[in-house]
C-alpha positions as CSV (number, residue, x, y, z in Angstrom):
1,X,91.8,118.4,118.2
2,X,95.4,119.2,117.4
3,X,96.6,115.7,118.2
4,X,94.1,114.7,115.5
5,X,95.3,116.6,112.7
6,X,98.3,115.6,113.3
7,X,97.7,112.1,113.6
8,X,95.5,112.1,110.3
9,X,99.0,113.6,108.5
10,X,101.2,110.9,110.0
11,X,98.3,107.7,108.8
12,X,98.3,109.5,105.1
13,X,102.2,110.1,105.1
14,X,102.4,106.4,106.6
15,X,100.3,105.1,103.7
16,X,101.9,106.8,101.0
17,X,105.3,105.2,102.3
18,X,103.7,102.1,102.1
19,X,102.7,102.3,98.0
20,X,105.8,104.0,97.5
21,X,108.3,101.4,98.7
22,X,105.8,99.0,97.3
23,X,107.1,100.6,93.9
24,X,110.4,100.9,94.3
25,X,110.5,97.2,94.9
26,X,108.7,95.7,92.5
27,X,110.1,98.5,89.7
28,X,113.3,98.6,90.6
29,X,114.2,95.0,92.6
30,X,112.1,92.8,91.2
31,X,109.7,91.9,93.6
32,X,106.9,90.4,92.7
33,X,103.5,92.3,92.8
34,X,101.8,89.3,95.3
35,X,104.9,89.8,97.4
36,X,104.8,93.6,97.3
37,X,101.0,93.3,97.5
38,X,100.7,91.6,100.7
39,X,103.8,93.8,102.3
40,X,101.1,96.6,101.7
41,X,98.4,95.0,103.0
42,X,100.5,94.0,106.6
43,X,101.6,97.7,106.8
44,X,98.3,98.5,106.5
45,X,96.2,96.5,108.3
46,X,99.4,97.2,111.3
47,X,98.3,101.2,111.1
48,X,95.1,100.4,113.4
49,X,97.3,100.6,116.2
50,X,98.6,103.6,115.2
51,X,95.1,105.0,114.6
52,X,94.4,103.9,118.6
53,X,97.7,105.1,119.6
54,X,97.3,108.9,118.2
55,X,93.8,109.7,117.8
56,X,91.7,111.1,120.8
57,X,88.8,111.0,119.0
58,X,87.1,108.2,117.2
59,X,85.0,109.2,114.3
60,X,88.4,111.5,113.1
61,X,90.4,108.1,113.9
62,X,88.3,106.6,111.0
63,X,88.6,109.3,108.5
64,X,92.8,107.7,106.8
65,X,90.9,103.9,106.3
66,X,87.5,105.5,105.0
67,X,89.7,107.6,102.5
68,X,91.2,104.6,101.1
69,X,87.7,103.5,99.9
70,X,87.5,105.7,97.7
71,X,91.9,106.0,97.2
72,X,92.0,102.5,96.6
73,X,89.0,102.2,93.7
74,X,90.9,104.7,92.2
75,X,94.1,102.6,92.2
76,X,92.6,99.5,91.4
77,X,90.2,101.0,88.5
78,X,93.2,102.8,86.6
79,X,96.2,100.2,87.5
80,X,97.9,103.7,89.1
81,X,100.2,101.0,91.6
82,X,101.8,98.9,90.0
83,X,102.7,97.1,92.9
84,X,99.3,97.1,94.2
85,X,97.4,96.2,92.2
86,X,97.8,94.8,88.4
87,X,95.5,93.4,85.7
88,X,94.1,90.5,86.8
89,X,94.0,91.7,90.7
90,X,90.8,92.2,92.3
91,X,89.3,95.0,94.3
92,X,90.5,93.5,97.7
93,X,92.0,96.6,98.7
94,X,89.0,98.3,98.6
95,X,87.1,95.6,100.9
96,X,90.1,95.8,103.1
97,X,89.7,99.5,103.4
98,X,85.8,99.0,103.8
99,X,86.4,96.3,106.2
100,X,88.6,98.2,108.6
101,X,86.2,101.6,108.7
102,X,83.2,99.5,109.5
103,X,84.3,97.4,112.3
104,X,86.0,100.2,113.9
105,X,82.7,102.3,113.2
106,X,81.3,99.5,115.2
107,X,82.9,98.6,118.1
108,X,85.3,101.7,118.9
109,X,84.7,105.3,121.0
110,X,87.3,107.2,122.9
111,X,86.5,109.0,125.9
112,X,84.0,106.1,127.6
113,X,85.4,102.1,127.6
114,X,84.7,100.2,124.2
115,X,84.2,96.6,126.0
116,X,84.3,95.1,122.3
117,X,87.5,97.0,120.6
118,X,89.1,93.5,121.1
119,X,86.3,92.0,118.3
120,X,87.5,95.1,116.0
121,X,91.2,94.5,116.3
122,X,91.3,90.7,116.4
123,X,89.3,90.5,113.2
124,X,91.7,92.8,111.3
125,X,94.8,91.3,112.6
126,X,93.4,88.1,111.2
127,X,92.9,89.4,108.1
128,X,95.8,91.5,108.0
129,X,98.1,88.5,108.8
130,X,96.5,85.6,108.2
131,X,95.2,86.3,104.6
132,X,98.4,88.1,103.9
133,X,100.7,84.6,104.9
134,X,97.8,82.5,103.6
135,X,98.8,83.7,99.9
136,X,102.6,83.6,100.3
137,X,102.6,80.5,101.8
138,X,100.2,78.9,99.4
139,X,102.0,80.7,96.6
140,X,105.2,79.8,97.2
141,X,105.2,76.4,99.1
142,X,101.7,75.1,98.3
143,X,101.0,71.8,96.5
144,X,98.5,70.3,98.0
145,X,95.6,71.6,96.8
146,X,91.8,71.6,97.3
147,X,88.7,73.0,95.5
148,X,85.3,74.0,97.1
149,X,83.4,75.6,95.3
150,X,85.2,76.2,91.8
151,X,87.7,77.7,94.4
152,X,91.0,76.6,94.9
153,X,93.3,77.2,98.0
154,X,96.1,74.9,99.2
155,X,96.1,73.3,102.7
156,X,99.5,74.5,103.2
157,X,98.0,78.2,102.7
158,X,95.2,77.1,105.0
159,X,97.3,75.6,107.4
160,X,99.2,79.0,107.8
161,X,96.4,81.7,107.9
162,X,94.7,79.0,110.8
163,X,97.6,79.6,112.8
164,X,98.7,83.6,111.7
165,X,95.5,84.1,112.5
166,X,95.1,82.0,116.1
167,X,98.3,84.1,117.4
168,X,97.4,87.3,116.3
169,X,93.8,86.8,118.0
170,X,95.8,85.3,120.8
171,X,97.8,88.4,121.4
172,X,94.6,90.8,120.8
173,X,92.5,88.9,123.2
174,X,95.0,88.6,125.7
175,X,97.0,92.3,125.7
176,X,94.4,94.8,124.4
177,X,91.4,94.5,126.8
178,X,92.1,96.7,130.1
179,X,95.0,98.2,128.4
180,X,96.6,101.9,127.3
181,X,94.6,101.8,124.3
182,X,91.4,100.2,125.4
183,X,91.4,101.2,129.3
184,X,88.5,100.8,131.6
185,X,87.9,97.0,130.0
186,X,88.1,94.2,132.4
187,X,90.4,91.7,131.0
188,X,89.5,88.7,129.3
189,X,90.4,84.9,131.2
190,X,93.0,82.4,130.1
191,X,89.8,80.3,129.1
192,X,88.1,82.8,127.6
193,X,91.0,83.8,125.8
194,X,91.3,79.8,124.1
195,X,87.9,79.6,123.2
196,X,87.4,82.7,121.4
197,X,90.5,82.5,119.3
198,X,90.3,78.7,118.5
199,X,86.9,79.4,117.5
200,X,87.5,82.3,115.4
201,X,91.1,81.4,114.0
202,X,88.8,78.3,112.5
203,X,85.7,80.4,111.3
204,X,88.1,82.6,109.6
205,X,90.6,79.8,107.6
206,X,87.2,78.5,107.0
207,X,86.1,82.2,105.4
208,X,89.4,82.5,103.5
209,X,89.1,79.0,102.0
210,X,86.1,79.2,100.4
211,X,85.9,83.0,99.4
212,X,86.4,83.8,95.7
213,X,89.8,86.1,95.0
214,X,89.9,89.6,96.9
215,X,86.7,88.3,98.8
216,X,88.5,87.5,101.8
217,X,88.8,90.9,103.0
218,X,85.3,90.7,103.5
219,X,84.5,87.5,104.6
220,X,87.3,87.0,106.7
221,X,87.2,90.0,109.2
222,X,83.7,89.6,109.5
223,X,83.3,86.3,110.0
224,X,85.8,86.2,112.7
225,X,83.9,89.7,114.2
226,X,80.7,87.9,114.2
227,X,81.9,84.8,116.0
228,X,83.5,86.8,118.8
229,X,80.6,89.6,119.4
230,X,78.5,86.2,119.2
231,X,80.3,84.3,121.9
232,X,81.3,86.9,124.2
């Protein structure tokens, strides 16, 4: 219990790094708030290995992204960050936070194997990097654009959360499964490995392209969730 409580003091004292740097660069440097945005949302979304590295016990593991629920309305409703959110951003931080609690509410225990942490971990890491590079790269380098839906994405931001996302699943699939932080799992096979990411790298670009603003935190993680529980 004591490795808990202090594991829940380093995730909020992590966090609250996170929006204060945030601040300082977009107050005092410059930044722009979609830059210092999505540098949030990476250090964020990074934190669930922390929470598997430090936390012997699951449903106090869940507690820092369950907070941010409600932590993150609060931010988004009265435009407290500044480099989190402004006036036209929506409430993805909130769906990211959401996101997060549920699929680790899922598919994680400690103290007996979790055979499915992988779906849990891949499907944030896609949304953590592949949304995240998605909007700077279509932001910054994007001109080819496409609409579905009255929503429009570029194909160069497509282009880059398909393949953020197909290495981060990659790495998930292939390094977490029968490891330190999810022992007791039989590891996953080089073929197994290829299907299950190319499938869910695509069912995830394919989430992102045609999800309205802020949407994506939903659609994205559990889109990419479903296709792996459903395949494996």
């Amino acid at each position: 219990m004591s490795n808990d409580i202090l594991a829940l003091v380093f995730s909020y004292v992590y966090a609250s790094s996170l929006l204060v740097v945030s601040e300082i660069l977009m107050r005092k440097f410059g930044w722009k708030q979609f830059i210092t945005r999505k540098l949030v949302h990476i250090g964020a979304g990074m934190w669930v290995w922390g929470i598997l590295y430090f936390f012997d016990t699951w449903y106090l593991g869940i507690i820092p992204f369950a907070t941010f629920i409600i932590l993150n309305f609060i931010i988004y409703k009265y435009e407290i960050l500044k480099g989190v959110d402004a006036e036209d951003s929506s409430p993805g931080t909130v769906y990211f936070a959401f996101s997060i609690t549920a699929l680790f509410l899922l598919f994680w225990r400690t103290g007996v194997p979790s055979p499915n942490l992988f779906i849990a971990v891949a499907a944030v890491m896609a949304m953590t990097w592949g949304d995240a590079l998605a909007s700077l790269v279509g932001k910054t380098w994007g001109k080819r654009k496409y609409t579905f839906l009255k929503h429009t994405r570029t194909w160069e931001g497509s282009a880059a959360m398909f393949i953020s996302a197909f290495i981060v699943i990659f790495l998930v699939l292939k390094f977490l499964p029968g490891s330190g932080l999810n022992p007791g799992v039989t590891s996953l096979s080089t073929e197994q490995i290829f299907i299950l990411t190319g499938a869910s790298a695509g069912v995830g670009t394919f989430a992102e392209s045609i999800s309205p603003a802020g949407t994506d935190n939903l659609s994205v993680p559990f889109a990419v969730a479903l296709i792996l529980w459903l395949l494996t």
